[in-house]
MARBAVEX-996966 format. One record per residue (C-alpha): residue number from 1; residue in three letters; x negated, z negated, y. Coordinates in steps of 0.2 Angstrom, whole numbers. Each point is the difference from the previous one (the first is absolute). Layout:
<sites>
SITE, num, residuo, xx, zz, yy
SITE, NUM, Ala, X, Z, Y
...
</sites>
This chain:
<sites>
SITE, num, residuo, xx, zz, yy
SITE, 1, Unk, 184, -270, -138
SITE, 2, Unk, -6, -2, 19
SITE, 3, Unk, 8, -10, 12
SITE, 4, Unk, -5, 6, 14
SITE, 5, Unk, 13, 10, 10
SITE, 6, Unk, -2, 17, 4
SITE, 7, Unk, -5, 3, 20
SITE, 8, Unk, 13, 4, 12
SITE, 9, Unk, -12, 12, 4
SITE, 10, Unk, 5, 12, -15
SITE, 11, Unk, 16, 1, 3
SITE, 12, Unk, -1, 9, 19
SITE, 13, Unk, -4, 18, -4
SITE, 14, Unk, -10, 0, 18
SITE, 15, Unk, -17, 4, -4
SITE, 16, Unk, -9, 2, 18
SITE, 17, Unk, 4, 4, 20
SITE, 18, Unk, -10, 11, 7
SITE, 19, Unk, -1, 12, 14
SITE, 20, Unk, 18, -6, 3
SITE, 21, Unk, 5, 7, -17
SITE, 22, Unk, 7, -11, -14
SITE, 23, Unk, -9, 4, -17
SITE, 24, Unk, 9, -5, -18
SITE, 25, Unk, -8, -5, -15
SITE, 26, Unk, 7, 16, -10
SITE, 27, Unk, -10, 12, 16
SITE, 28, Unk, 17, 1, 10
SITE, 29, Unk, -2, 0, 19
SITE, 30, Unk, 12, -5, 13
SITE, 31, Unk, 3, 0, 20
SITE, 32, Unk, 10, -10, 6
SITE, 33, Unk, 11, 5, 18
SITE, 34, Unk, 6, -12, 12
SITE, 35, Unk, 17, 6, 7
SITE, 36, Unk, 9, -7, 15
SITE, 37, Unk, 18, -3, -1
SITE, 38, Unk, 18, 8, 7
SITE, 39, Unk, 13, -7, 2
SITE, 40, Unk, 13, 13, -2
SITE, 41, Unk, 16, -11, 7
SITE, 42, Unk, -8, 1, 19
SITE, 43, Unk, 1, 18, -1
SITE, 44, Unk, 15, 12, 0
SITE, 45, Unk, 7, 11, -14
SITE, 46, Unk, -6, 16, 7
SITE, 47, Unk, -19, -10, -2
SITE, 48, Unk, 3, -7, -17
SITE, 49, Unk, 6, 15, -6
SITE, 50, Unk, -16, 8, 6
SITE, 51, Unk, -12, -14, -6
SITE, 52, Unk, 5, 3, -17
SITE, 53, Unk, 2, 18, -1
SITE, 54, Unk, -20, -3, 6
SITE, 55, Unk, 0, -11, -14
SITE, 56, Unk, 6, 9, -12
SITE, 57, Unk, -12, 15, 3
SITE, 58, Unk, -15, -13, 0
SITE, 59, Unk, 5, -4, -17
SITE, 60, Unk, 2, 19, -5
SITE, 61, Unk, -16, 4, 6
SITE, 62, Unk, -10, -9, -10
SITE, 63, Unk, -8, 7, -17
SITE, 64, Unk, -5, -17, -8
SITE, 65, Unk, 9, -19, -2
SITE, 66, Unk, -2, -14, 13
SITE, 67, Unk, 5, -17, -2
SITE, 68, Unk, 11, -7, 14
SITE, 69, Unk, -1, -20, 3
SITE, 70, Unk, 7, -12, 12
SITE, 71, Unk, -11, -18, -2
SITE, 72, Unk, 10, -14, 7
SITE, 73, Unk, -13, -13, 6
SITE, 74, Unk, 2, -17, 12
SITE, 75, Unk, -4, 3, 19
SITE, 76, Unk, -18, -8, 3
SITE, 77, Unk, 2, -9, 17
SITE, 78, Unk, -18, -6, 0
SITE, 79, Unk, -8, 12, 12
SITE, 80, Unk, 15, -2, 12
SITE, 81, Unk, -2, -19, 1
SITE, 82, Unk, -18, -1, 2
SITE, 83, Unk, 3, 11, 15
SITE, 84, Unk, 13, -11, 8
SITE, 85, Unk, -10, -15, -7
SITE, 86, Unk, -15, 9, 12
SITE, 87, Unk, 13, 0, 15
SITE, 88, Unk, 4, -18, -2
SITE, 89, Unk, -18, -2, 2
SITE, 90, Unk, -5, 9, 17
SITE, 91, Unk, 17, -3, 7
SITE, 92, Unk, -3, -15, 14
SITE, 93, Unk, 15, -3, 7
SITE, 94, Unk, 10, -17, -11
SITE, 95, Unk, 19, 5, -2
SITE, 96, Unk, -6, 19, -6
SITE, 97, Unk, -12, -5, -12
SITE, 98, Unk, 12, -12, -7
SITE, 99, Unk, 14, 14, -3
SITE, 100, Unk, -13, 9, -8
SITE, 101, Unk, -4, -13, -12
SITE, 102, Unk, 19, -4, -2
SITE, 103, Unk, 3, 20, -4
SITE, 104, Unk, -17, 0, -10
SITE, 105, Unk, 8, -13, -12
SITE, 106, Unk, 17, 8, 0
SITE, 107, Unk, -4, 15, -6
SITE, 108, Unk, -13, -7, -16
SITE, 109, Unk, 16, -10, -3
SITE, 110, Unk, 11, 12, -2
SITE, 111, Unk, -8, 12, -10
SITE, 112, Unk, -7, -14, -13
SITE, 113, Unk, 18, -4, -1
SITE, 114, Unk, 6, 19, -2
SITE, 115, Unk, -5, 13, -10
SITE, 116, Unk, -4, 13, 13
SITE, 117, Unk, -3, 15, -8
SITE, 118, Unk, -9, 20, 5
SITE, 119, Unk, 1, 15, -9
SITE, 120, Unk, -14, 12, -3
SITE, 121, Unk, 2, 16, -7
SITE, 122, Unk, -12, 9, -10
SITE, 123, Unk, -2, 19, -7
SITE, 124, Unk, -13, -1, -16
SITE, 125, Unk, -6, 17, 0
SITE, 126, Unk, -7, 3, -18
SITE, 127, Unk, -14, 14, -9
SITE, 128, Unk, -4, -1, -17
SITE, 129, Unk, -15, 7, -6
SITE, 130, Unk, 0, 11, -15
SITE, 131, Unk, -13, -5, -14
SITE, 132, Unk, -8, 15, -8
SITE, 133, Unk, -14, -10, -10
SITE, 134, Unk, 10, -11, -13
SITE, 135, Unk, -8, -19, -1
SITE, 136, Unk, 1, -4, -18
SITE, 137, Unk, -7, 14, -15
SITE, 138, Unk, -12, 10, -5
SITE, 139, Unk, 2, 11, 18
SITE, 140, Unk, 0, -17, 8
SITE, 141, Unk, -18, -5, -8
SITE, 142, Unk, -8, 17, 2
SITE, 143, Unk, 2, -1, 18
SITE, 144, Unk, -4, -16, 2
SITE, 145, Unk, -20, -1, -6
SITE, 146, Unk, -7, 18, 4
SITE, 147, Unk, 8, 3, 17
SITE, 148, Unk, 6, -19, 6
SITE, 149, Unk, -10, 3, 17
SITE, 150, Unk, 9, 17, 4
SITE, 151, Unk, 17, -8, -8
SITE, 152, Unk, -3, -13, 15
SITE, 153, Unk, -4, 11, 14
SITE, 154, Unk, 15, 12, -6
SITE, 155, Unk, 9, -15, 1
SITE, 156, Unk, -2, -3, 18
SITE, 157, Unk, 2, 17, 6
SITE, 158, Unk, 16, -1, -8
SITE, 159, Unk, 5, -16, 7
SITE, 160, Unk, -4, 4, 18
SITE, 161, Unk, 12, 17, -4
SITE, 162, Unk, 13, -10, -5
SITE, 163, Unk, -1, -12, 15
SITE, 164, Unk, 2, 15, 10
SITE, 165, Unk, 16, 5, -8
SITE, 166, Unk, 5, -18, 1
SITE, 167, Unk, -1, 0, 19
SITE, 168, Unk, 5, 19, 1
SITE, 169, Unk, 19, -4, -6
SITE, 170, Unk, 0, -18, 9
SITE, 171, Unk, -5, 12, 16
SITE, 172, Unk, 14, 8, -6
SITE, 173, Unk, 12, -14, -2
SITE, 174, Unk, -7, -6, 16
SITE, 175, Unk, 8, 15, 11
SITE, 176, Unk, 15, 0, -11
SITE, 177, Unk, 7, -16, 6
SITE, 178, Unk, -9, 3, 18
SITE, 179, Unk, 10, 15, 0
SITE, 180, Unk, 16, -13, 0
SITE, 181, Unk, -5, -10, 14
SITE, 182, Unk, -9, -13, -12
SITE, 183, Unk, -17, -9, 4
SITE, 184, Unk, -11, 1, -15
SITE, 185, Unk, -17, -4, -5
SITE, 186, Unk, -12, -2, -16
SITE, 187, Unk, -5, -17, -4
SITE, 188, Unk, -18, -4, 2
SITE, 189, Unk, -9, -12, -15
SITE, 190, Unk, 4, -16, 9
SITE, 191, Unk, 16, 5, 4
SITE, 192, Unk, 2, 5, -19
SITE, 193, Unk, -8, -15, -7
SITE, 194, Unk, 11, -11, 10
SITE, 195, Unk, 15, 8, -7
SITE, 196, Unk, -2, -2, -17
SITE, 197, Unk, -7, -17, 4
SITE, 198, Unk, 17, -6, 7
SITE, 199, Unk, 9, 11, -14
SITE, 200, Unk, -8, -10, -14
SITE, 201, Unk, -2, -17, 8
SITE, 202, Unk, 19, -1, 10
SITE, 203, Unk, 0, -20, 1
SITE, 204, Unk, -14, 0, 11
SITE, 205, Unk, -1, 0, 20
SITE, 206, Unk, 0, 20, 4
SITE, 207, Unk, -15, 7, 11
SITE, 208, Unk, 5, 9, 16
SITE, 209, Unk, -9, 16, 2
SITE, 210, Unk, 11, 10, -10
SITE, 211, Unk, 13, -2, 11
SITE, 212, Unk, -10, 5, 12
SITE, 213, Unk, -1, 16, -6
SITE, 214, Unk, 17, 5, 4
SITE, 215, Unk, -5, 1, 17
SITE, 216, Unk, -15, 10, -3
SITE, 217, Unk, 1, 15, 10
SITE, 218, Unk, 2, 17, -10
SITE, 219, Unk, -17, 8, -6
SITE, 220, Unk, 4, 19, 3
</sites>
């Protein structure tokens, strides 16, 4: 019997990023949105009422699943202090500069000392390709000698179709919850390689540019 341990690796069923789309190890693909938030207890009842009656229509009009997920991370602060850390720096004048270092230090120590925590929410838009050409018997093996070369090229076409249709309904989930006032936004690879970076490694210190993205303005 081995003892070696079986890699973390084959338990993730991410395969490859690419092209901002998520591949799976069973041939699955996946876009990921970036939705902005609402807060509905700002607004009135007459605009919550509205707000989900859009909503509920968004949901209606759809013809295929999505996943809807709300990823709780700690706010990263580093960007912000290497900013004021660039103030203290340039700034000449004694009683000034020794506020900001006095704020600088207040504010890492309170956020090592509390949890300060940011929500993200994310719309996984799926397609699932259909597999006409069975991968094990004797179909399986007749394809695979004679005609492996146009079996690959085929394979591609059919790939770039199914991207197509990928970002065709996240277009569509896209103007759905634009249509409600939302910001949203596909993630791009880095974006997405982050994410699931900080999904399976939580205990580590979280990068920042996915929280930039919230702010990223609307590609329509």
């Amino acid at each position: 019997m081995s003892s070696r341990l079986p890699s973390t690796q084959n338990f993730i069923g991410l395969k490859n990023v690419d092209g901002n789309v998520v591949i799976l190890k069973d041939g699955g693909l996946r876009q990921i949105v970036l939705v902005s938030g609402l807060n509905l207890d700002l607004q009135s009842e007459e605009e919550r009422g509205s707000v989900l009656e859009l909503y509920q229509r968004f949901l209606n009009s759809l013809d295929f699943p999505v996943q809807i997920l709300v990823h709780s991370r700690k706010f990263n602060i580093v960007k912000y202090i290497s900013h004021v850390e660039e103030r203290e720096k340039i700034e000449t004048n004694e009683l000034l500069k020794n506020q900001i270092f006095e704020y600088k230090q207040f504010i890492s120590d309170f956020v090592k000392e509390n949890d300060i925590m940011t929500k993200i929410f994310l719309v996984v838009v799926p397609f699932n390709p259909v597999n006409l050409v069975p991968q094990s018997g004797f179909i399986s093996r007749l394809f695979k000698r004679p005609f492996a070369a146009a079996a690959e090229s085929a394979s591609d076409q059919e790939h770039q179709l199914n991207v197509r249709q990928l970002r065709q309904r996240a277009d569509q989930v896209i103007d759905g919850l634009q249509s409600i006032g939302l910001r949203a936004v596909v993630l791009e690879s880095e974006e997405l390689l982050e994410l699931y970076y900080n999904f399976y490694n939580p205990e580590s210190v979280e990068k920042e540019r996915l929280g930039i993205a919230a702010s990223k303005p609307n590609s329509s």
